[in-house]
Each structure stands twice: as C-alpha cells, then as structure tokens.
C-alpha positions as CSV (number, residue, x, y, z in Angstrom):
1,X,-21.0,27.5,2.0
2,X,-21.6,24.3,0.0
3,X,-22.8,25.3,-4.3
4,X,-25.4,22.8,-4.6
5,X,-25.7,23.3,-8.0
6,X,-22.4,21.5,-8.7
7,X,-22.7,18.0,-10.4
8,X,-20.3,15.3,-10.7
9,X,-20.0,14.3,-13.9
10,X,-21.6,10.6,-14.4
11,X,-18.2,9.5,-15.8
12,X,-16.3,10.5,-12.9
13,X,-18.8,8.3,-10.8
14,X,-18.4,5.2,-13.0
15,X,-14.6,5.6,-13.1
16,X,-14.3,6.0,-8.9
17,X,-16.7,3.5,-8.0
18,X,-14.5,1.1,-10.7
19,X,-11.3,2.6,-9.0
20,X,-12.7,1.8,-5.5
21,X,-13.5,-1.7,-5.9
22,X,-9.9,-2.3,-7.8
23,X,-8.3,-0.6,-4.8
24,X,-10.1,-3.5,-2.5
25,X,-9.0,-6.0,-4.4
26,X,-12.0,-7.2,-6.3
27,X,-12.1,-7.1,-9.9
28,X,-15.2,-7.6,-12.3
29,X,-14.3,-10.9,-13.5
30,X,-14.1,-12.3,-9.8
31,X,-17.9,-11.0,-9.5
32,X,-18.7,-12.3,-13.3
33,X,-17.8,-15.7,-11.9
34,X,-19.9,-15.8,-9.0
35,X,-22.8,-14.7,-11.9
36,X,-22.0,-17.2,-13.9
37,X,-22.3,-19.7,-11.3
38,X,-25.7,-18.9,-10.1
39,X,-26.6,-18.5,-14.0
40,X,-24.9,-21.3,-15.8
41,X,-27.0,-24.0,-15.0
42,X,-30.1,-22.4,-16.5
43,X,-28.8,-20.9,-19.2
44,X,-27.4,-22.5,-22.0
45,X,-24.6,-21.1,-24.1
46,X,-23.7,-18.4,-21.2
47,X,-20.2,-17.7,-21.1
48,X,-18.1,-15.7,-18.7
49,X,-17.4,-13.1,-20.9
50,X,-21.9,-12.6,-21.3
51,X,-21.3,-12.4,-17.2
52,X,-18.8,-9.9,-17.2
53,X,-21.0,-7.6,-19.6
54,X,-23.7,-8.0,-16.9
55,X,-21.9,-6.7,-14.0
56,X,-19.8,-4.0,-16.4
57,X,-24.3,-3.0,-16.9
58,X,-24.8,-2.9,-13.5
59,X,-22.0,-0.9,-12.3
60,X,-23.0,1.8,-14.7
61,X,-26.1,2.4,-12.5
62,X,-25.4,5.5,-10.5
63,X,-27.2,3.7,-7.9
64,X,-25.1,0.9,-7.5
65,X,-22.2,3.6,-7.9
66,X,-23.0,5.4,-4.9
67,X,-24.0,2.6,-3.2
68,X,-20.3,0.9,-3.7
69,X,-18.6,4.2,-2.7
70,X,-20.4,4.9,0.3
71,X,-19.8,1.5,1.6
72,X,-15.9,1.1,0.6
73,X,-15.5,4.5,2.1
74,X,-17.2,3.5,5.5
75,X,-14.8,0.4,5.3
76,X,-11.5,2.5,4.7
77,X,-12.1,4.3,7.7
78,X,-12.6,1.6,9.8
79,X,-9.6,-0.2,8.9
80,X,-7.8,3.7,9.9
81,X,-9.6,3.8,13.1
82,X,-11.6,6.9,11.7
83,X,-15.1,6.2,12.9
84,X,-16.6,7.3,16.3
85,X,-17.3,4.6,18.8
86,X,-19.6,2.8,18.9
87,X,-19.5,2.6,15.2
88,X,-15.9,1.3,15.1
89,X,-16.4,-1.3,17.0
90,X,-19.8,-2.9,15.0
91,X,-18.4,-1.8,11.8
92,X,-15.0,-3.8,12.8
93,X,-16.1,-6.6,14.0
94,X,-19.3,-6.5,11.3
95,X,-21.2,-7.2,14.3
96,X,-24.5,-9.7,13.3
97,X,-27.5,-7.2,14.2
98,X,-25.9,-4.6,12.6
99,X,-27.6,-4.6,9.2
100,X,-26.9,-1.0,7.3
101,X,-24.5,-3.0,5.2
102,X,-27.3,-5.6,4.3
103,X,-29.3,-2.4,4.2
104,X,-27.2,-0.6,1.4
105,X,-26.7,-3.5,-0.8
106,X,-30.6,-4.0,-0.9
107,X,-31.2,-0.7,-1.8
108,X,-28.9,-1.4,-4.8
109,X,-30.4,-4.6,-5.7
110,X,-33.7,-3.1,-5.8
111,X,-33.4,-1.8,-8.9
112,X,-33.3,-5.6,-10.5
113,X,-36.4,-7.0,-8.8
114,X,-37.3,-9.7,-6.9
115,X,-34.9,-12.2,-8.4
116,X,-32.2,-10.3,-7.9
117,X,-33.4,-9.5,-4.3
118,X,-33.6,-13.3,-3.9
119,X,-30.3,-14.3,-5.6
120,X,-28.8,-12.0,-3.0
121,X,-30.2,-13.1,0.2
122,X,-28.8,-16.6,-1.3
123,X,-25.6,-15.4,-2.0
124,X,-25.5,-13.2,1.5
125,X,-25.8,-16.7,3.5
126,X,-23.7,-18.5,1.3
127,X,-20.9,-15.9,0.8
128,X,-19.9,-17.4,-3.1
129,X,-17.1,-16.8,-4.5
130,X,-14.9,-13.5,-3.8
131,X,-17.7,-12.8,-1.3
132,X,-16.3,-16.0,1.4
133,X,-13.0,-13.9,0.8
134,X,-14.6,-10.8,1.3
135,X,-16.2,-11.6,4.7
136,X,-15.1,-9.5,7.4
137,X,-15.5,-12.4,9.9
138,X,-12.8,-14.4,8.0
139,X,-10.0,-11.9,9.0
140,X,-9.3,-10.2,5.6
141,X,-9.0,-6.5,6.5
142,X,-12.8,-4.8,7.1
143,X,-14.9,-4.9,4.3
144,X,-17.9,-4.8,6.6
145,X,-19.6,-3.4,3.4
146,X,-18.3,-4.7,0.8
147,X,-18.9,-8.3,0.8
148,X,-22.7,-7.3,1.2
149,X,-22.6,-4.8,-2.2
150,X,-20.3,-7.4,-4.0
151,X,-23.4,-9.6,-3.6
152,X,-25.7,-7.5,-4.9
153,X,-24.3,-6.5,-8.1
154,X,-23.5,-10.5,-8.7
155,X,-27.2,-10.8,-7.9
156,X,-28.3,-7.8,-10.1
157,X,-26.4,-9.2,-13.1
158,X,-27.5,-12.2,-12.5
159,X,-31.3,-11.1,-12.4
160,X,-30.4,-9.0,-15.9
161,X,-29.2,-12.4,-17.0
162,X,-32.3,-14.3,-15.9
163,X,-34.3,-11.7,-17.6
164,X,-32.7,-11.8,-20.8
165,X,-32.9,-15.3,-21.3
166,X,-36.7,-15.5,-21.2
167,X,-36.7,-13.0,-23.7
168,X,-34.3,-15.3,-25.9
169,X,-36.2,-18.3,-25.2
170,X,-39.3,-16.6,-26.8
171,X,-37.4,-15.9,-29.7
172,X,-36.6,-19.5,-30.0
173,X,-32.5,-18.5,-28.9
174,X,-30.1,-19.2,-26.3
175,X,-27.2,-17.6,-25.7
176,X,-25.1,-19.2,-28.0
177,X,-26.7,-17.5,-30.1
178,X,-26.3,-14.0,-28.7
179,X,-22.7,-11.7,-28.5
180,X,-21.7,-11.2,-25.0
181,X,-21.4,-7.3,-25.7
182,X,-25.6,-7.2,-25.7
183,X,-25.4,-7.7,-22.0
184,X,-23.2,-4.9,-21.5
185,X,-23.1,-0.9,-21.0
186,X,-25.7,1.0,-23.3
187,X,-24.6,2.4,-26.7
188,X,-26.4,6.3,-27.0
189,X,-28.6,4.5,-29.5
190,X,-30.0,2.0,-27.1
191,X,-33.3,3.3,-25.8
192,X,-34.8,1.7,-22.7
193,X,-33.6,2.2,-19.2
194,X,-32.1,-0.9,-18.0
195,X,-34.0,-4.4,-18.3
C-alpha cells in the first residue's frame, strides 16, 4: 500500500527535472538562446544572461517540473523499447496526429498566458534552435516529448520577458537598465507568485 501523505520535497523536483534535461543533452543556455531570439528584437538592452534567468524562473514551476519529467521519462522508455504497442510505435516515430506531447507542453505554457501560448505554437512549427535538434523526425534518438516541452519553457520565458518589459517601459527603462538576476528564481522576500 502506497502512503499518500508522503511529499517530495520541492528541491528534489527542481534538482531532477534539471538533472533530466542535462542527461538529454539540453542545457539552459541552449533554451536561453532560443529566448533571446524571439525576445531580442523588441527588447532593447536584453542580454543572454536576462534569458537565462528567465528559463532558470520557469523551470522552478513545479508545473513545468512535472511536466519535463513526465515527458523525458516517456522518451527514455521508448528509446529501451519499454512501452506497450501501439504506444511504441507513435511515440517512436512521433507519429503527426499524435498530440499528448503537444498536449503536455501546453499545459505547461499555460501558466504564462496567451503570449507564451502563441510564442510556442511559433516555435512548435518552426522547431528554433536546440528544438530542430531535438526533433524526433530528424533522427536524434526519441525525444518525442521533449522537443515539444523545450518549446514551451523558451516560450514561457519569453512571455516573462515580454511582460517585464512593458512594465520597464512604464517606468521609462529598458533593460539595460535592469540586472539580469531580476528575471530569475524568487528570493523568500519576493512576494508575488510568478509574473
């Protein structure tokens, strides 16, 4: 019998998801670039290292957590041959009506609103950056789901990043004028949830 009243301690979470997408080969600088891309253009003074506090935000969302280590699990397997057929197969050859994967990575984008859901669909048919490597259909390995959740937490921090530069631009700022650590993991005495 199963103790449901056992908890995983938040900081386990961040540290595995972290550990998973290292062990697939992805680091967060690779998805701070594609950010930084999408964002660069719009926002003056942004510099990778403003990106890479972005994405270090967003993977701090259990969410996004979950999301990631459901997905890289489900692509692990595949790769062993561990899934039941008919699974294997669509998961393999990340078949084209088989959206869960899209599915999953929208359910982690959610949390960003409607930019972010937009900046992903853009960077799902475009497959930017690390994601074009990523892609299941180019023949690197089966990462079925994790070219889709890669996209979504570029799309997330770049939403965060959107965001935050309206505020700035009511305050007269850009981000030159801001330290890339602002964009990054919460401090115990920041207050709000998550902008």
């Amino acid at each position: 019998m199963h103790n449901k009243n056992v908890r995983v301690h938040s900081q386990d979470v961040t540290a595995a998801a972290k550990a998973a997408l290292i062990r697939r080969g992805v680091k967060i600088e690779d998805i701070a670039e594609i950010v930084h891309e999408m964002q660069n253009p719009y926002n003056p003074g942004l510099t990778l290292e403003h990106c890479i506090h972005s994405v270090e935000r967003v993977l701090s969302k259990r969410e996004v957590q979950h999301a990631l280590l459901v997905g890289i699990e489900l692509d692990e397997l595949a790769e062993k041959k561990m899934l039941s057929e008919p699974l294997q197969t669509i998961v393999e050859s990340d078949e084209g009506l088989f959206g869960v994967d899209e599915t999953i990575a929208i359910g982690s984008v959610l949390t960003y609103g409607s930019i972010a859901l937009t900046t992903y669909g853009h960077l799902d048919k475009k497959k930017v950056g690390i994601i074009e490597k990523l892609d299941t259909k180019s023949g690197n390995g089966i990462n079925t789901f994790l070219d889709d959740l890669v996209g979504s937490i570029a799309a997330s921090a770049a939403s965060r990043i959107a965001h935050k530069m309206r505020d700035l631009e009511e305050e007269g700022e850009t981000f030159a004028d801001v330290p890339p650590v602002v964009l990054g993991p919460k401090t115990e005495s920041d207050q709000d949830d998550d902008e």
